[in-house]
N, C-alpha and C positions, 0 to 999 in steps of 0.2 A: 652777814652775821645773823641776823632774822631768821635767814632759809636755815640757817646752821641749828640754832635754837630750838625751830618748827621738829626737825629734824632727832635732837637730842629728846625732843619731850614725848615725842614720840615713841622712841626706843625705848624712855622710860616707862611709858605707859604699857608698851607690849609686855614688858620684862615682869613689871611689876603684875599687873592681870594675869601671866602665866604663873606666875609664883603662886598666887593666891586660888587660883579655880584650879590649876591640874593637881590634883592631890591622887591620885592611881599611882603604884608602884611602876617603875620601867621594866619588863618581860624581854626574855630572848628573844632575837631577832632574827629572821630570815637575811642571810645576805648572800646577793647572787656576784659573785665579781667579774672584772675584765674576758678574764677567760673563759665564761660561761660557766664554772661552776659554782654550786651552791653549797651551802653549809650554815648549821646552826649555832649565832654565838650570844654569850651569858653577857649580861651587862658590861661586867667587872672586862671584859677583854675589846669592849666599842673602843677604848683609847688607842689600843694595838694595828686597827685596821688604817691601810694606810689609801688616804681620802681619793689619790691618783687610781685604784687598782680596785675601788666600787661602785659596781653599775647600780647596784638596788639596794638597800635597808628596810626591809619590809616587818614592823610590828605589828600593824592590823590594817584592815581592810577599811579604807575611809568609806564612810555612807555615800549611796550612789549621787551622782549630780543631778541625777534623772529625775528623781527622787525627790528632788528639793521641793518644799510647797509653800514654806511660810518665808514672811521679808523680803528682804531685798537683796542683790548681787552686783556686786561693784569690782568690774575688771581694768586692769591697768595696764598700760602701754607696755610696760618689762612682764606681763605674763602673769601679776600674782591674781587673784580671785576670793573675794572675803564676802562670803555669807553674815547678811548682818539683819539684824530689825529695829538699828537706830539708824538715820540716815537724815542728815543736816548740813546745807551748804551756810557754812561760814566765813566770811571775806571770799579769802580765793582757796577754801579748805575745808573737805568734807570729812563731815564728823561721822565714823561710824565704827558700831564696837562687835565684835565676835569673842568666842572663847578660845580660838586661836590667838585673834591680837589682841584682844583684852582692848580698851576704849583707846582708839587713835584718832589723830587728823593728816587725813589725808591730802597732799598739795592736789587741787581739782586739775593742775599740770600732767601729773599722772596717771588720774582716771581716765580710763578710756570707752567703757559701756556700762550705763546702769538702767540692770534689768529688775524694773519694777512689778515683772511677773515671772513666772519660773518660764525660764528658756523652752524648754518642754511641751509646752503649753501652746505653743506658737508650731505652727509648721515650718518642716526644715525649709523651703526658700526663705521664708521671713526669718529665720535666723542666719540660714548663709546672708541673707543681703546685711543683716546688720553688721555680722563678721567683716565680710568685705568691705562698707563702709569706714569700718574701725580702723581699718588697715588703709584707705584709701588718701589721709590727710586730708579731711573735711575743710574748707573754709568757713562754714559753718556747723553751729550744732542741728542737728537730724533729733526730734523730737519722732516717737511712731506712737499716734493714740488710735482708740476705738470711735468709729463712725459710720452709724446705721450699720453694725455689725461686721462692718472692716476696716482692715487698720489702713491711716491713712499716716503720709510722712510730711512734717510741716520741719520747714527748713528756716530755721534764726539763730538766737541767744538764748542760754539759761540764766533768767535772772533771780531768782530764788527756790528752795527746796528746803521740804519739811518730808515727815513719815505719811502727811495726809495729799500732799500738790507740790505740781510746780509749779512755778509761773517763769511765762516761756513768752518772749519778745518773737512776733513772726508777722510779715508785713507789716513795721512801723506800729505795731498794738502791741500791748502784752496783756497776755490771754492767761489765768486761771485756769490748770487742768488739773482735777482731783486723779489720784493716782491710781483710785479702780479702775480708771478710763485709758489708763497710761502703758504703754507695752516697754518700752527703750529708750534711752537716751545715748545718743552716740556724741559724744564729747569732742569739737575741731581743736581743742587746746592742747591734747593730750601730746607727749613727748617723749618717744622711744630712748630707751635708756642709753647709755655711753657704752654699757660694758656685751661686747659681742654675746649675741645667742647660745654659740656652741662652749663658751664657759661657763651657763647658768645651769642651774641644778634645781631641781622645782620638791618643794619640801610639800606635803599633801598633809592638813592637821586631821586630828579625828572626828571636828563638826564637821568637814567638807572644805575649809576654806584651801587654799594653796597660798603659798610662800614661793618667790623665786629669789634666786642668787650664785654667789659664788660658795660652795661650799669650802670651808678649813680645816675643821678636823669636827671627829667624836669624842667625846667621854663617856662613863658609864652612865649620864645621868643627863645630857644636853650635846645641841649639835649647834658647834658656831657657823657664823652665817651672813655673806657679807651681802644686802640686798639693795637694788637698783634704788627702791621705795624708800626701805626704814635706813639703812645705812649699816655698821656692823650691830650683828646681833648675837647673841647664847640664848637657843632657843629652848627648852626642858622637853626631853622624850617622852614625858609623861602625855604630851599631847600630840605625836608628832605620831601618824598612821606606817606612811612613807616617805625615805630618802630616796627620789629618783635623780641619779646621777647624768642618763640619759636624755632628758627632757631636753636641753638645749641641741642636741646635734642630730636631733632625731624629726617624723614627721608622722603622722597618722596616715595610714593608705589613705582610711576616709576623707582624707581633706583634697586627694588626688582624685583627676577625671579618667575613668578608662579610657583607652585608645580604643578595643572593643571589647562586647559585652556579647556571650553566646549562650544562652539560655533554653534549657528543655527536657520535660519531664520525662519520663519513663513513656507515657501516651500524648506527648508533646504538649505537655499544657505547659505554658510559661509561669512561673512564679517571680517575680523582678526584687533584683538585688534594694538592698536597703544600706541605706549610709547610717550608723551607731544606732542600729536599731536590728531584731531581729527580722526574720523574712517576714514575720505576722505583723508587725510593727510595735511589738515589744521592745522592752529594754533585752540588749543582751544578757542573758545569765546563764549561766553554765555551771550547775552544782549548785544552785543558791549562791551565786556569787556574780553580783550585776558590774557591765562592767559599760564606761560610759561611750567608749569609742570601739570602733572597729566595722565588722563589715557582717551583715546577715543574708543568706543564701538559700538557696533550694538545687538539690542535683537534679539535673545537670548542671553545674554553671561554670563559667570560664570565663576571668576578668582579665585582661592584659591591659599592663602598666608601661608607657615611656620612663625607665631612669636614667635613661646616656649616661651609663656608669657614672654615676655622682653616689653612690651608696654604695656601702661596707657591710649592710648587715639587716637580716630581715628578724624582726622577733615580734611573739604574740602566743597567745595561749587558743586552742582550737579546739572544737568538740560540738555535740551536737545540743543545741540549746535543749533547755525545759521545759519549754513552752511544746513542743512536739512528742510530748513524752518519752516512751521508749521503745517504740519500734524503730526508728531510725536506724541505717547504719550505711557510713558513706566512705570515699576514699579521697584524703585531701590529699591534694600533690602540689610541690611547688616547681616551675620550670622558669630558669633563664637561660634566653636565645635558644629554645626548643630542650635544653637538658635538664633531665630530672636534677632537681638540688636536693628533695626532701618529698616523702612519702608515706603517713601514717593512716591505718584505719581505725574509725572511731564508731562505737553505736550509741543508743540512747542508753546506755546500763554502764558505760566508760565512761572515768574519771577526765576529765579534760587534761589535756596534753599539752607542756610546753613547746613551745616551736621556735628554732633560732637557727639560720643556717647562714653562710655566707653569699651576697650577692656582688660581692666586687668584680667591678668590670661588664656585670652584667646591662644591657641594651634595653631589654624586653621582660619585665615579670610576667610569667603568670601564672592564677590563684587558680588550681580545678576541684571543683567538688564532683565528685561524681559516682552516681549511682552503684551497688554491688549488686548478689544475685535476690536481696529481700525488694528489688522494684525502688520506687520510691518513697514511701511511705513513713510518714514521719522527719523526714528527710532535712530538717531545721537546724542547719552547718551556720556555727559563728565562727570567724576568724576575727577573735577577741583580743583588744589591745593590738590589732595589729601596726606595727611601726618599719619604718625604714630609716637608719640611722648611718649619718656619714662618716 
């Protein structure tokens, strides 16, 4: 009855804080459906879309994740992610508020990483190793602080949290860490939700936070929402960026290792692939529009993927980043088990191009960028958002 209560006061708190901060009118909506095609609809007709038959609801472009610099980052076993700058562990329940959820308490059951500096900030192995740890069923909690200017991993208990320190029980002490000195807390309590992956739906608000669950229907003015975390919800569109319907059955290339990687310039210089970053080690963006996952390249390049036909469908937006200005101009091809599936040429003066082809049945991806007759120059190919979905 407790966890029930915890649970209800919750719901009321997001509801209630949405009601009162999202004051913006709700705008027509990009919606991409099942069949790959897209189309633009008015509010008044969100009720009509029927929730089985949509991949995407796109109202605005959430601010990048990359991007993030103030607060805190508190991610959770079921997938959600709530940008906050209040951040309190109480009993076994962490208090923390965004303009997404408006003031909650979260069961500390749920959390599963909290990033007391912007992920970003950190080099990608020290964020893979934390991901991995997340995912690994810790027996204990995994504190990462700064020491003599590298991070070091101290393995115990959390036993308190405020905005300014933790205090973190490790060898039989418990040690005082002010949180400028603090990188991650990787949570061994944390508890993967009941309801399968490939039925959740990941709701992206317009501070940045994410929402996952089952989605139930639209209206012209809210999207119900049944979540591992808060339980059923009516969220209001007035705060709501995107509806990705794909999030649960799908997988970032980025988070896949190539089988091989063949790299080489026009005069053989290598430029090495980058995982959610561009080949400079930018964010990717393409058009002024950053985007947080995906894959950054230089032509020549040629990435091959193991999927032992476990995937239905490859999708992602391509083009020549902005950071390379506009001489650019490359030719991205996509092949499974050696056959072209997909072929578009793109320059630095080209709008970015959607990409979505079928890969069922296929063994072997792979991603080629490569060179035309302008050499290589400029030559900075993002394969943005790219996804493999089952």
């Amino acid at each position: 009855m407790q966890g029930s209560m915890k649970s209800l006061c919750w719901v009321s708190a997001v509801l209630s804080a949405l009601a009162l901060t999202l004051a913006s009118p709700s705008h027509a909506a990009t919606v991409r459906l099942r069949d790959g095609s897209e189309r633009v609809v008015e509010p008044a007709a969100f009720s009509s879309l029927a929730v089985a038959s949509v991949e995407e609801l796109r109202l605005a472009d959430p601010p990048p994740p990359n991007r993030w610099r103030l607060g805190f980052l508190v991610q959770t076993a079921a997938g959600d992610s709530l940008r906050t700058e209040r951040l309190r562990l109480r009993d076994d329940r962490l208090l923390v508020e965004t303009p997404f959820t408006g003031l909650a308490e979260l069961p500390l059951s749920a959390a599963s990483v909290i990033w007391f500096m912007p992920p970003g900030t950190m080099s990608e192995a020290m964020r893979r190793e934390i991901q991995q740890l997340a995912a690994s069923h810790l027996r204990q909690d995994a504190l990462f602080v700064r020491k003599a200017g590298e991070w070091v991993r101290l393995d115990g208990v959390l036993q308190s949290l405020d905005e300014k320190r933790v205090v973190f029980r490790w060898q039989e002490n418990e040690r005082e860490v002010p949180l400028k000195l603090a990188g991650a807390l990787v949570l061994a309590a944390s508890q993967p939700p009941s309801t399968p992956r490939e039925k959740l739906t990941a709701l992206y608000g317009r501070d940045g936070s994410r929402l996952v669950g089952e989605l139930r229907a639209f209206t012209s003015d809210s999207v119900t929402f049944d979540t591992p975390s808060l339980g059923p919800a009516t969220v209001p569109l007035d705060g709501v960026a995107v509806v990705d319907a794909l999030w649960g059955r799908s997988i970032f290339v980025s988070e896949l290792e190539p089988a091989t990687v063949n790299e080489a310039g026009w005069f053989g210089t290598r430029f090495p692939w980058r995982r959610d970053a561009s080949v400079s080690g930018q964010p990717l963006t393409l058009r002024g529009r950053t985007f947080e996952r995906g894959l950054g390249v230089h032509s020549r390049s040629s990435l091959v993927y193991p999927l032992d036909k476990k995937f239905s469908l490859l999708t992602g937006v391509i083009g020549l980043d902005d950071d390379g200005g506009k001489a650019g101009r490359v030719h991205f091809i996509v092949r499974g088990d050696g056959r072209e599936l997909f072929r578009a040429t793109l320059g630095g003066t080209d709008d970015p191009k959607p990409l979505r082809t079928a890969v069922t049945g296929v063994e072997r991806l792979e991603l080629l960028v490569d060179f035309t007759r302008n050499e290589d120059t400029g030559d900075r190919a993002d394969w943005a958002d790219l996804r493999l979905v089952r």
